[in-house]
N, C-alpha and C positions, 0 to 999 in steps of 0.2 A: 551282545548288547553294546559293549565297548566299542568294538568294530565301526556297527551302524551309527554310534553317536561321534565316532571320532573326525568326519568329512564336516559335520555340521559344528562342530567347536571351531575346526581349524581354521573355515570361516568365517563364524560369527566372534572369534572370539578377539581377533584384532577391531573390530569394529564395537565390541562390545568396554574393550579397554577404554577407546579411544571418546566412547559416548560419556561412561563413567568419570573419563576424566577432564573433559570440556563440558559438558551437559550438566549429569547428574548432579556431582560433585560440586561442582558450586553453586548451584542452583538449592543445593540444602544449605550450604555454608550461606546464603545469601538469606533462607528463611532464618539461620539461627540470629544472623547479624539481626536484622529486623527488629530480632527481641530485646535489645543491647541497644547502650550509649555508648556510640564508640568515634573516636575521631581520625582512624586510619590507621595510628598508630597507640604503643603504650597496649595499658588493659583496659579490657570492657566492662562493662557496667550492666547488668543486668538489669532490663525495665521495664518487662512483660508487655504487656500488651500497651504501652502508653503510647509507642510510634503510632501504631495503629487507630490509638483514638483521637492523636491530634489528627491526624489523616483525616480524619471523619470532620472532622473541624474546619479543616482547610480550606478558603476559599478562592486559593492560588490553584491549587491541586484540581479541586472541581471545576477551575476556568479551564484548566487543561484539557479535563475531558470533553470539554464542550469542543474546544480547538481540535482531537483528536477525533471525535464524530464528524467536524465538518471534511477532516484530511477523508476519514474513509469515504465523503462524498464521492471526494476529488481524486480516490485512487482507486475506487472500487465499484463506486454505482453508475458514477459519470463515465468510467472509460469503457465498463462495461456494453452502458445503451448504447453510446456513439460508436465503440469499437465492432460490437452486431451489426448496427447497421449500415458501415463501412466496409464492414466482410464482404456483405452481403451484394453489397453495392459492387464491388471490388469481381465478385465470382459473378454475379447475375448479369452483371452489365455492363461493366469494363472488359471481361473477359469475354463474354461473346460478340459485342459491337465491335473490339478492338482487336484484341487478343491478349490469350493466357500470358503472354511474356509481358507485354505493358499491365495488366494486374501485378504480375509479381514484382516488375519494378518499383511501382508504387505501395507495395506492399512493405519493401524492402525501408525506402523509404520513412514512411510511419512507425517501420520498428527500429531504426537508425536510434533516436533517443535512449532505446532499452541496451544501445550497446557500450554506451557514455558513460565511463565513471562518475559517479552521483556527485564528488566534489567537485570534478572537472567542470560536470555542468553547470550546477549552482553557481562556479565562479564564474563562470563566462555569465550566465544571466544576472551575478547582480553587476559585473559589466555592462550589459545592455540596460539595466535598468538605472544606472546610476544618474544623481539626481542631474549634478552637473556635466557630467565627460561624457555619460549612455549615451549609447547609440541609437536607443528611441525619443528620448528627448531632443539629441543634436536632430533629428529629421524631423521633431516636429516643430523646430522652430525653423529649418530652413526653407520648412514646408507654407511656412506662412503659418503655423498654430500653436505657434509660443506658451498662449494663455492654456493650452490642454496640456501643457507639460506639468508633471508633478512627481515628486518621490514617491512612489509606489508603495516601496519595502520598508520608509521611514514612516510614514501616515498610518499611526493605529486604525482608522478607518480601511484602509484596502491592502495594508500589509496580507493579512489572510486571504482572502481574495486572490490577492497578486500570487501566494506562493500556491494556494490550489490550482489555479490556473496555468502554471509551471510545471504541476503535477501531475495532472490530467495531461500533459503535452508531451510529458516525459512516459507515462503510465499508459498510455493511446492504443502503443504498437501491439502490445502481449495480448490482450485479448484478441486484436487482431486477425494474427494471429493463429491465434488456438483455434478462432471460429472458421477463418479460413481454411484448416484442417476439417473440422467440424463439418463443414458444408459438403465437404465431399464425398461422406458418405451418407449425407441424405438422397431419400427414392426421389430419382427424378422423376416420376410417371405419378405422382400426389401431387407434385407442384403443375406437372402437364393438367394432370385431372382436372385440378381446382383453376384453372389458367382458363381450359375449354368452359368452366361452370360461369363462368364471369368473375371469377377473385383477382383484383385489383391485386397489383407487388405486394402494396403495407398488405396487405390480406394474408395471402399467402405465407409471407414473410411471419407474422405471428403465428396464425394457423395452422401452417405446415410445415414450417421449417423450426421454428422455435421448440414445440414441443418434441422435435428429435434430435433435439442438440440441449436438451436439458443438462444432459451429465456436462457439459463442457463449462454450461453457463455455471456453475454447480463449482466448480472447479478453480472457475475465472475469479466468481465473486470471494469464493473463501480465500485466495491467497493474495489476492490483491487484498481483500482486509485486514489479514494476518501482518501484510505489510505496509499497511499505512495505521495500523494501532503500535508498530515497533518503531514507524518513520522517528529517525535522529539526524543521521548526514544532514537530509535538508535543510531542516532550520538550522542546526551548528554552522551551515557554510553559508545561508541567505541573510539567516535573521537575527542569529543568538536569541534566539525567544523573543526580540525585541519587534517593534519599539516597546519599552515598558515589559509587560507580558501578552503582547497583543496576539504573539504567536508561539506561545509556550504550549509543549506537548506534553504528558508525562515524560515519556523518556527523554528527555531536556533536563524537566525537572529535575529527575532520578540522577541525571548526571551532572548539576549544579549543585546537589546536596552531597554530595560524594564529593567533588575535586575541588568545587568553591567556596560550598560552607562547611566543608569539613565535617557534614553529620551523614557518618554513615550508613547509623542504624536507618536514620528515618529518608534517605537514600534508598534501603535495602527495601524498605517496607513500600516504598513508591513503585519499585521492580516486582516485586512480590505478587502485587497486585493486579499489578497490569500482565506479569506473566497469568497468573489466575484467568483475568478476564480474556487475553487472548485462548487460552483452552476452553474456555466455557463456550465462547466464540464458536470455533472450529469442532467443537461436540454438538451446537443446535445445530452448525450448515450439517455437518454429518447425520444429524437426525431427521432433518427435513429431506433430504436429499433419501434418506432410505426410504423415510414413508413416502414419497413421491414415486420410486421407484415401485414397490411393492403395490400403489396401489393401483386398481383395474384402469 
């Protein structure tokens, strides 16, 4: 029995150090802070569950989450439908009117963003966006439309807006993508079938090609959410949460209470939660996703 167990320690067992000691490990050290007054440094203060119920009180913390539901629009629902139907567009009709090499350029293309360091870009966009020196401003006033110029990323009104829209631009390519994989091994003789029957492309495109490409979309949707409920870079390098809190996230949050206001616990308790919610998360796609598959 030694034997047989000792190939699967040898490998698991550097990866299992390594999870212990990035992962685990602090991810408990983070639930016990939670429970604590602590300011970083010095001793802590035990305070049971009080992070927790100011939390509940919070109506900074609750605007975040609302800021955080519109990111997953804009990283996860929106790039999704557009990126489908781009695939699609991309395999169906690019590639046979033109050719499979002009699809994948432009393929390549739309995923060019996904290869950009997150700060890199951020900085360069709030370059283009900036109110006076941007480069969308400077063209629309040479353009003759001066009066349409406006700070984007400073106007509580379209700061949000503005950075979904940066995020969906950035977030586009991955779905892509995946779909563009995905389509390849759909039966083309269903899409002929339904083609001979009269199904119009949108047709088809739902009816035949959608339902064999579930597990992708499945796939796409959960980790693009996973990653725009963690989204941080962005707004640290766009917005600082700002104007105001126009564009605060939890994990902003979580990382203003920690290195600006110096309150760890209720820092930790802000991560805690949101770690929670991203699992709770990634347990329904997982659950949906099996009952879909299982059923007839």
């Amino acid at each position: 029995m030694r034997y047989r167990a000792s190939p699967y320690l040898r490998y698991l067992l550097p990866s299992a150090v390594l999870f212990a000691g990035v992962i685990a490990l602090p991810f408990v050290m983070n639930i016990y802070t939670s429970f604590t007054s602590w300011t970083g440094v010095g001793p802590m203060k035990w305070d049971g569950l009080a992070n927790y119920r100011r939390l509940m009180r919070d109506s900074e913390f609750w605007g975040s989450i609302w800021h955080s539901a519109a990111l997953v629009a804009a990283m996860a629902v929106l790039p999704t439908v557009i990126g489908l139907l781009l695939a699609a567009a991309l395999f169906d009709v690019i590639a046979k009117r033109f050719s499979p090499r002009v699809a994948s350029i432009l393929r390549a293309c739309i995923y060019l963003p996904q290869v950009l360091p997150i700060v890199v870009a951020a900085i360069v966009w709030g370059w283009i966006l900036d109110p006076q020196y941007g480069a969308l401003n400077a063209l629309l006033r040479d353009a003759g439309l001066g009066f349409a110029a406006h700070d984007l990323l400073g106007d509580p009104k379209t700061a949000l807006l503005t950075v979904m829209a940066i995020l969906v631009w950035f977030q586009l390519g991955y779905p892509v993508v995946i779909f563009m994989a995905a389509l390849q091994r759909v039966d083309p003789a269903l899409s002929e079938a339904a083609e001979i029957d009269g199904a119009s492309w949108r047709q088809r495109l739902w009816r035949v090609v959608v339902p064999q490409i579930k597990p992708e979309i499945y796939v796409v949707l959960l980790t693009c959410t996973v990653a725009s409920l963690r989204a941080f870079a962005w707004i640290y390098a766009l917005t600082g949460g700002g104007p105001g809190t126009a564009t605060q996230v939890p994990s902003y949050y979580s990382y203003l209470n920690f290195f600006t206001n110096l309150d760890v616990g209720y820092g930790s308790a802000i991560a805690t939660v949101m770690t929670l919610l991203i699992v709770a998360v990634s347990a329904l796609f997982l659950l949906v996703q099996r009952r879909h598959q299982v059923s007839p």
